[in-house]
C-alpha positions as CSV (number, residue, x, y, z in Angstrom):
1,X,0.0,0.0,0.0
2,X,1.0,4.0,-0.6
3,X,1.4,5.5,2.8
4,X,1.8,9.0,3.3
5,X,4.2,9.6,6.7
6,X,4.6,11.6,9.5
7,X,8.1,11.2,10.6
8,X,8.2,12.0,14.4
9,X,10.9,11.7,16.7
10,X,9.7,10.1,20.1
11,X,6.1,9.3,19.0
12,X,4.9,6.0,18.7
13,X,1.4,4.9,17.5
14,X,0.1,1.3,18.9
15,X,-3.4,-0.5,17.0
16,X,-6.3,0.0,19.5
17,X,-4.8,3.4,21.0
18,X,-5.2,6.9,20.2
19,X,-2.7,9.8,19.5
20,X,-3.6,13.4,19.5
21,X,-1.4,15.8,17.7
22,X,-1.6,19.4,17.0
23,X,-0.5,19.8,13.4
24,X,1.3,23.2,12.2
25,X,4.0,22.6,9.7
26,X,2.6,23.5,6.6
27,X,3.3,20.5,4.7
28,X,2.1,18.7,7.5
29,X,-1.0,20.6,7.1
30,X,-1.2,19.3,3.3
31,X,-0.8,15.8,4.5
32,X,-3.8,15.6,6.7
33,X,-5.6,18.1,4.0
34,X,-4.8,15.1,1.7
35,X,-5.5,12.5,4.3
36,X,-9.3,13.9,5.1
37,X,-9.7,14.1,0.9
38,X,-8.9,10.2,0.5
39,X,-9.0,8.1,3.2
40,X,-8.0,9.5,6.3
41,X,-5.0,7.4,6.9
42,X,-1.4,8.7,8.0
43,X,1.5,6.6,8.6
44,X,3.2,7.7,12.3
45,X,6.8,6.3,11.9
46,X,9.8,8.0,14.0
47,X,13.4,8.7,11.6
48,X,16.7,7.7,13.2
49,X,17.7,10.7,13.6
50,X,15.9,14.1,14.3
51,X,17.6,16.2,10.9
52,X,15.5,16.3,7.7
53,X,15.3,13.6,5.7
54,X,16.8,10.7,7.8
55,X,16.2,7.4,7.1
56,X,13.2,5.9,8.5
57,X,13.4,3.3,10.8
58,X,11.5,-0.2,9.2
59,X,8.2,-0.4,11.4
60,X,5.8,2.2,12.2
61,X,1.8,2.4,12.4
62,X,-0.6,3.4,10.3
63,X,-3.2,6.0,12.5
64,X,-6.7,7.0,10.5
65,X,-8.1,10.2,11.7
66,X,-10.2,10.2,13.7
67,X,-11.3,13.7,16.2
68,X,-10.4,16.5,13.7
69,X,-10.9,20.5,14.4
70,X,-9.7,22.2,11.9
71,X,-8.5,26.2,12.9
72,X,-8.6,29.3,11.2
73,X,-5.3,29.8,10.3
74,X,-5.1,26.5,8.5
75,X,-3.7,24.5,11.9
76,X,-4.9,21.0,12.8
77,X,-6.0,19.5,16.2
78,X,-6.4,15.5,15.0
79,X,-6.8,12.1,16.8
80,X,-5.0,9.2,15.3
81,X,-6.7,6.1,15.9
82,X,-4.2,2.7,15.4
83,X,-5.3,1.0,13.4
84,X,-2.1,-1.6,12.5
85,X,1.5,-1.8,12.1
86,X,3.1,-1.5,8.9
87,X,6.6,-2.1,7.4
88,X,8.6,0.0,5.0
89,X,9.2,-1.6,2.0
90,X,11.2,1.7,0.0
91,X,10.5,5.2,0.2
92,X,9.0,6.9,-2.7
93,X,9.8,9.3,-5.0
94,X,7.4,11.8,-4.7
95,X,6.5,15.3,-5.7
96,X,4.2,16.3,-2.3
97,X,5.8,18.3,0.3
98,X,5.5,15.1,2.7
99,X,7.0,12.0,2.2
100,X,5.2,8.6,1.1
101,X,6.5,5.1,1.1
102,X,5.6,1.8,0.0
103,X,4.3,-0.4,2.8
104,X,3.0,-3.3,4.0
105,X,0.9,-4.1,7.0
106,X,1.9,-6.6,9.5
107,X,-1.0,-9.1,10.7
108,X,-0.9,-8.9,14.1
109,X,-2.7,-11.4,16.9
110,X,-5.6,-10.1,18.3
111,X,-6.6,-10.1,21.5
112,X,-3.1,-11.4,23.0
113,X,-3.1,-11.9,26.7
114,X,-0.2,-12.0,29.2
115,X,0.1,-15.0,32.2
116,X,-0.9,-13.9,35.5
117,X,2.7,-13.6,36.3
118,X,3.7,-11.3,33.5
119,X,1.1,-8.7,34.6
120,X,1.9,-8.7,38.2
121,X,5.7,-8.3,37.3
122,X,4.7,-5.9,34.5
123,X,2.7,-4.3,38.0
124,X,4.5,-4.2,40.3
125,X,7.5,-2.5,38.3
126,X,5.0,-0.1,36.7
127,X,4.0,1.6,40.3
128,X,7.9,1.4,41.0
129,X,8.9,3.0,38.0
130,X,5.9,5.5,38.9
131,X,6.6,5.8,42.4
132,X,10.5,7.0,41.2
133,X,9.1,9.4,38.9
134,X,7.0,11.0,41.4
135,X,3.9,10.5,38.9
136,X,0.2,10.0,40.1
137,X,-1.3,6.8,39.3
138,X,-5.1,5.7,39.6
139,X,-4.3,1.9,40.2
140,X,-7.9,0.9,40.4
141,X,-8.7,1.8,37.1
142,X,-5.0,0.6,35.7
143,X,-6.1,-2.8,37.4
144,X,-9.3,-3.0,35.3
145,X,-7.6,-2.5,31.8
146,X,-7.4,-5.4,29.4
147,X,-3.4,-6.6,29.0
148,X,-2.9,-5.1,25.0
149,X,-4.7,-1.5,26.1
150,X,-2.1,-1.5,29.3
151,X,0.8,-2.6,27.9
152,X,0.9,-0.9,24.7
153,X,-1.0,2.3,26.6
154,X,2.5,2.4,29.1
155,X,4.6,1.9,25.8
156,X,3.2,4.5,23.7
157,X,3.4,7.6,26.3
158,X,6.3,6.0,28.4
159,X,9.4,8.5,28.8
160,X,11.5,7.1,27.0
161,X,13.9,7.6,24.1
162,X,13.5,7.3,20.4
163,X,15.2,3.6,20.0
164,X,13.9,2.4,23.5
165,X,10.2,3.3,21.4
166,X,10.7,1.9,18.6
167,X,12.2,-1.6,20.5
168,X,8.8,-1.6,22.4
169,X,6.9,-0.9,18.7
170,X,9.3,-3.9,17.1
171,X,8.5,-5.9,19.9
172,X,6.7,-9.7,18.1
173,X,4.2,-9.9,20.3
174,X,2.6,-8.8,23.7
175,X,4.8,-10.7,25.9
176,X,7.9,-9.5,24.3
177,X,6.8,-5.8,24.7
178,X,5.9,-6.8,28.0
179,X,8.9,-7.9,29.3
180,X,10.9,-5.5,27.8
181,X,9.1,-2.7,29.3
182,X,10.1,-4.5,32.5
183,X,13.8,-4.1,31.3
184,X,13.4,-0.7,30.4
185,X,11.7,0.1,33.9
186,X,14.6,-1.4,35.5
187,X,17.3,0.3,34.0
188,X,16.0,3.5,34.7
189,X,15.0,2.8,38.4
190,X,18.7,2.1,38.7
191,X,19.8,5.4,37.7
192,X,20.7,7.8,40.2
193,X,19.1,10.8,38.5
194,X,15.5,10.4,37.5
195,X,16.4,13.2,34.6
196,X,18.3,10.8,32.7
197,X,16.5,8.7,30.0
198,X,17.6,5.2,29.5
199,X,19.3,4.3,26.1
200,X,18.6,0.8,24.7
201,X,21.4,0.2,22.3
């Protein structure tokens, strides 16, 4: 399939979750202009590096809009809604101000579930890793969410950086992601100051 991109560092996409983003490039305004004329999809895939026109790393997610307010002065407020990952087969040559690529979707389980002991591990780290980070927590309703929407919900807005993310995107299945967001809990609880972010090399 031809997928149009938005290349952004540090923001990951997962199927079943949502990403709002506030859109004010200009040729990011064209792509979701373009997007809302044909069929809403965007491809949310982070570059290697943060200059303009890095390579692309190989797995991303395609997002279809969802929530859209569009603003005066030609702005966007949009709500992705995953909808699956995809992987790069080449980037295209293309005239638009926003890159496109050639892609193909990867056919991902559904409804994957974690053993009892994976999601008390993945648990108990979690309010560690919170507890660390000084951040506030509603447990109860954490305890209540099905094993894709939490793991993939603590992937997606987790502080970490751009390979740790795209590691946890990569990630075959549930209970790969899941233990290595253990790992990547762990290593930063170990760190002395709670302002560093963990590399995964």
């Amino acid at each position: 399939m031809r997928l149009s991109i938005f290349p952004l560092p540090g923001a990951i996409l997962f199927p079943g979750l949502q990403l709002p983003l506030h859109v004010f490039e200009p040729r990011y305004r064209e792509l979701v202009g373009s997007a809302l004329a044909k069929n809403r999809l965007i491809g949310m895939i982070q570059p290697q590096q943060s200059r303009e026109g890095a390579p692309l790393y190989e797995i991303g997610c395609v997002g279809r809009i969802g929530d859209v307010e569009a603003m005066e002065d030609g702005r966007y407020n949009i709500v992705l809604d995953g909808e699956a990952r995809f992987r790069v087969i080449r980037e295209l040559d293309v005239t638009t101000p926003f890159r496109q690529v050639e892609a193909e979707l990867i056919d991902d389980p559904e409804d994957e579930v974690l053993s009892s002991a994976e999601r008390g591990n993945f648990e108990f780290e979690a309010r560690r890793f919170a507890q660390i980070q000084g951040y506030s927590v509603d447990w109860d309703s954490v305890e209540r969410l099905d094993d894709e929407t939490l793991i993939n919900g603590v992937a997606q807005i987790a502080p970490f950086d751009t390979a740790s993310k795209q590691a946890l995107l990569e990630a075959p299945d549930l209970s790969a992601r899941c233990e290595l967001m253990i790992q990547l809990m762990q290593f930063f609880a170990l760190r002395d100051d709670g302002d560093e972010i963990v590399t995964l090399q």
